[in-house]
Backbone bond lengths (Angstrom), bond angles and torsions (degrees), N, CA, C in turn:
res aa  C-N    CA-C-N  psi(-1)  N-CA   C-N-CA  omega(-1)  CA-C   N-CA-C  phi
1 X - - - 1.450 - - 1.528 107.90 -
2 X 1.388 117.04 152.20 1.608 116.27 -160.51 1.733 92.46 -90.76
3 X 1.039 133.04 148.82 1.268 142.30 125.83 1.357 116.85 -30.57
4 X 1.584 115.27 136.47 1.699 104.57 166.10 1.791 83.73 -158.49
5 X 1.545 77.38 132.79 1.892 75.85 -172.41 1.953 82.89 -125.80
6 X 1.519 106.17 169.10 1.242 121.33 -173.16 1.136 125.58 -98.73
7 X 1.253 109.41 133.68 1.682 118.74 -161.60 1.746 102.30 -124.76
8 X 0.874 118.42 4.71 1.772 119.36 157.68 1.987 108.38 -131.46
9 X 1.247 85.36 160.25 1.773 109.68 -178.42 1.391 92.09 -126.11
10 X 1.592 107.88 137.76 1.564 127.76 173.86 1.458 90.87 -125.70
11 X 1.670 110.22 134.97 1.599 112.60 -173.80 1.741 71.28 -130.04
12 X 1.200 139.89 147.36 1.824 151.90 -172.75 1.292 99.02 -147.72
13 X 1.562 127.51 128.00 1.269 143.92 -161.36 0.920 105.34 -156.42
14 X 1.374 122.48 104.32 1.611 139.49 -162.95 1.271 104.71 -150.04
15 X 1.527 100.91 132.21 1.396 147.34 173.09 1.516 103.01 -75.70
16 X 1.202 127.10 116.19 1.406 149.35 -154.19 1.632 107.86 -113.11
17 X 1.290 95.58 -27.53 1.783 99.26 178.76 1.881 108.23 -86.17
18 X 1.262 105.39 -31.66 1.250 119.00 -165.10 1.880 111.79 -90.23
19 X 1.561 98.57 -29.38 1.325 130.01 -154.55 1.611 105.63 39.66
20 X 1.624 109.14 80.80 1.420 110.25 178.09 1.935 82.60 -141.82
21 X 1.333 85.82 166.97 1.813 107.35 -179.80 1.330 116.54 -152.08
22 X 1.258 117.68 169.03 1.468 138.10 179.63 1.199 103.81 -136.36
23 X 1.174 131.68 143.14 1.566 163.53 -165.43 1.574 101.84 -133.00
24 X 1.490 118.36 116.47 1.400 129.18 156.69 1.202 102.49 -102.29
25 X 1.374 106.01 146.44 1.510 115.63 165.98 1.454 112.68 -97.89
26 X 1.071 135.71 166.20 1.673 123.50 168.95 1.803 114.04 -174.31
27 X 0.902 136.57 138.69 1.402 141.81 149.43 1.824 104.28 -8.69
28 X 1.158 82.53 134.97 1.713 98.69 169.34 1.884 110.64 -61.32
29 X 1.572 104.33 -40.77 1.458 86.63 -168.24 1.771 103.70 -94.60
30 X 1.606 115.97 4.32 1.869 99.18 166.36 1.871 112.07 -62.86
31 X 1.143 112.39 109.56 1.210 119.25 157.48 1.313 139.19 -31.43
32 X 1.198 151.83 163.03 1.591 143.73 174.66 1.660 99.56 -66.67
33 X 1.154 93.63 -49.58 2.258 91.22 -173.87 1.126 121.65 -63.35
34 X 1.640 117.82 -22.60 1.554 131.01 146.48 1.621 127.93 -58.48
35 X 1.175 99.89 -43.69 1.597 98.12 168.73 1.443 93.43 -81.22
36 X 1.090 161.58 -52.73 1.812 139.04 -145.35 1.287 99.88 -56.55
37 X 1.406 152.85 -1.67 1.560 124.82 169.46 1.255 116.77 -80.85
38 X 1.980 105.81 -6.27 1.463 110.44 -162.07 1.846 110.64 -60.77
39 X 1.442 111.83 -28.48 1.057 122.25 -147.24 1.509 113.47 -77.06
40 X 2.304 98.62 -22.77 1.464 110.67 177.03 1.913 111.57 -53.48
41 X 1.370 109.09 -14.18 1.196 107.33 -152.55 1.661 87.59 -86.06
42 X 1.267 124.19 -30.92 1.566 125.75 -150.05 1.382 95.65 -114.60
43 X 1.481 136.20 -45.04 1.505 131.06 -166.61 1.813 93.73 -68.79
44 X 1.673 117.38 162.36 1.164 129.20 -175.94 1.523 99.85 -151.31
45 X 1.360 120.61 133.59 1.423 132.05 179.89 1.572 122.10 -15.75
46 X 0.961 162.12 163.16 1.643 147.83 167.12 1.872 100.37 69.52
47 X 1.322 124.37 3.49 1.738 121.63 -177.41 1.395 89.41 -84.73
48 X 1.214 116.91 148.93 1.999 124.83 115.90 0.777 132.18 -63.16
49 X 1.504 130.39 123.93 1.614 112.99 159.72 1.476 114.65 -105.87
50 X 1.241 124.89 150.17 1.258 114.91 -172.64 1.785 92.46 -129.32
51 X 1.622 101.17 121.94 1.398 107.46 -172.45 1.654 120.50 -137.79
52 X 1.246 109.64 126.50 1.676 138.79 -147.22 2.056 87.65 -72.11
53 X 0.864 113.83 143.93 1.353 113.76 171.09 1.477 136.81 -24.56
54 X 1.605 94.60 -47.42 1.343 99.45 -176.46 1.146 120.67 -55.45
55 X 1.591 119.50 -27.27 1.334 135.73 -134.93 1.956 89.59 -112.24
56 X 1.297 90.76 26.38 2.165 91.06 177.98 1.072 103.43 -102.20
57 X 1.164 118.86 136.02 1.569 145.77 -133.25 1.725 120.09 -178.19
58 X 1.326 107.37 64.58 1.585 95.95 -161.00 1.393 122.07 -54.02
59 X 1.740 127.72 -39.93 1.347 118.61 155.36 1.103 134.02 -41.49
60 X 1.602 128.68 -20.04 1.674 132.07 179.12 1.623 99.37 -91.84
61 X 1.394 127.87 -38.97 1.452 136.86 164.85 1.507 108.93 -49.75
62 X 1.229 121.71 -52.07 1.141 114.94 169.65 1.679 128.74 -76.18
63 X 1.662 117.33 -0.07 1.080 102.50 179.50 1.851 97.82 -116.20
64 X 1.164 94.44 20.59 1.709 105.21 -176.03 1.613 77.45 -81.82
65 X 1.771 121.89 -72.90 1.251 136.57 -130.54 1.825 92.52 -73.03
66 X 1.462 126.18 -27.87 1.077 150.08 -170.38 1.818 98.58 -52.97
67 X 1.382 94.02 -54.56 1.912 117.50 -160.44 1.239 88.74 -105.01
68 X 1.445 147.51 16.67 1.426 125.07 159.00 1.081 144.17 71.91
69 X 1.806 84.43 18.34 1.676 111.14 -177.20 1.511 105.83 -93.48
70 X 1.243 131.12 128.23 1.597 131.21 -179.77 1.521 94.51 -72.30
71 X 1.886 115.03 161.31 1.135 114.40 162.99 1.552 105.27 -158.43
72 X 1.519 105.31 149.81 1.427 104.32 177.52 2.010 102.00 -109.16
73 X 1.109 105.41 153.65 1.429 112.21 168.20 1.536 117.35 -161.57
74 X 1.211 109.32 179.49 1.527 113.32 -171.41 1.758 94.59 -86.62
75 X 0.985 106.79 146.06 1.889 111.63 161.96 1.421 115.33 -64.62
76 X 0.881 122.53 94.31 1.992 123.15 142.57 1.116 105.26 -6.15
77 X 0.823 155.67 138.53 1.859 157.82 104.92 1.937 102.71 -46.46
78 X 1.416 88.80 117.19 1.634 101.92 -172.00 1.592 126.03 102.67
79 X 1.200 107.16 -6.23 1.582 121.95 174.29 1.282 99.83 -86.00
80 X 1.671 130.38 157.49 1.296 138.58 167.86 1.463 99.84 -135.98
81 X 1.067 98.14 120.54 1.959 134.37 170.45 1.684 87.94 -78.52
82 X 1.539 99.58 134.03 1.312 140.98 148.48 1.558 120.86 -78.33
83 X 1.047 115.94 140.58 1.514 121.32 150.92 1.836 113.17 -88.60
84 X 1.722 97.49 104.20 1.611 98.73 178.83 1.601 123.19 -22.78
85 X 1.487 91.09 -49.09 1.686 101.34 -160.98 1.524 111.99 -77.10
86 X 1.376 110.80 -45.91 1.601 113.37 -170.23 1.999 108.14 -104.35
87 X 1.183 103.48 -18.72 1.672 112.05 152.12 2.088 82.18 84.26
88 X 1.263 102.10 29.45 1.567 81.90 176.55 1.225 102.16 -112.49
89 X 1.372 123.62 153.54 1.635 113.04 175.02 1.527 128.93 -75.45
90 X 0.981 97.15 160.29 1.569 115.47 -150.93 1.824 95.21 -95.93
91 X 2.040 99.42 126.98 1.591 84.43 176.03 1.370 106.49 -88.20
């Protein structure tokens, strides 16, 4: 049986309220943590984003929370959460 290994990346970013999407194209070897800034370009203040592990990125998390975009994601193991208000970490 032949080998066939992959030479494009599809990153799909769809709007669920609207049922509309975006299609990136990209190189096989850009990573998910390489594509996560893509999304600053498309999310808008009042969005969710809901983002799969790979896609953890604490500078793009922080410029989500920056612009007022909500987001859900999986927890890191090794990250430490703050409490916004009192800035102490969170057990």
């Amino acid at each position: 049986m032949a080998r066939i290994n992959a030479s494009l990346k599809i990153q799909w970013i769809a709007d669920l309220k609207t049922v509309r999407g975006a299609c990136l194209l990209s190189g096989f070897t850009r990573n998910d943590q390489a594509a996560a800034p893509d999304i600053l370009e498309i999310a808008r203040p009042g969005d969710l984003v809901l983002r799969d592990l790979g896609y953890f990125t604490v500078a793009v998390l922080a410029k989500l929370a920056r612009q007022k975009i909500a987001f859900l994601t999986r927890y890191r193991h090794g990250i430490t959460l703050y409490d916004p208000v009192s800035g102490q970490p969170l057990d």
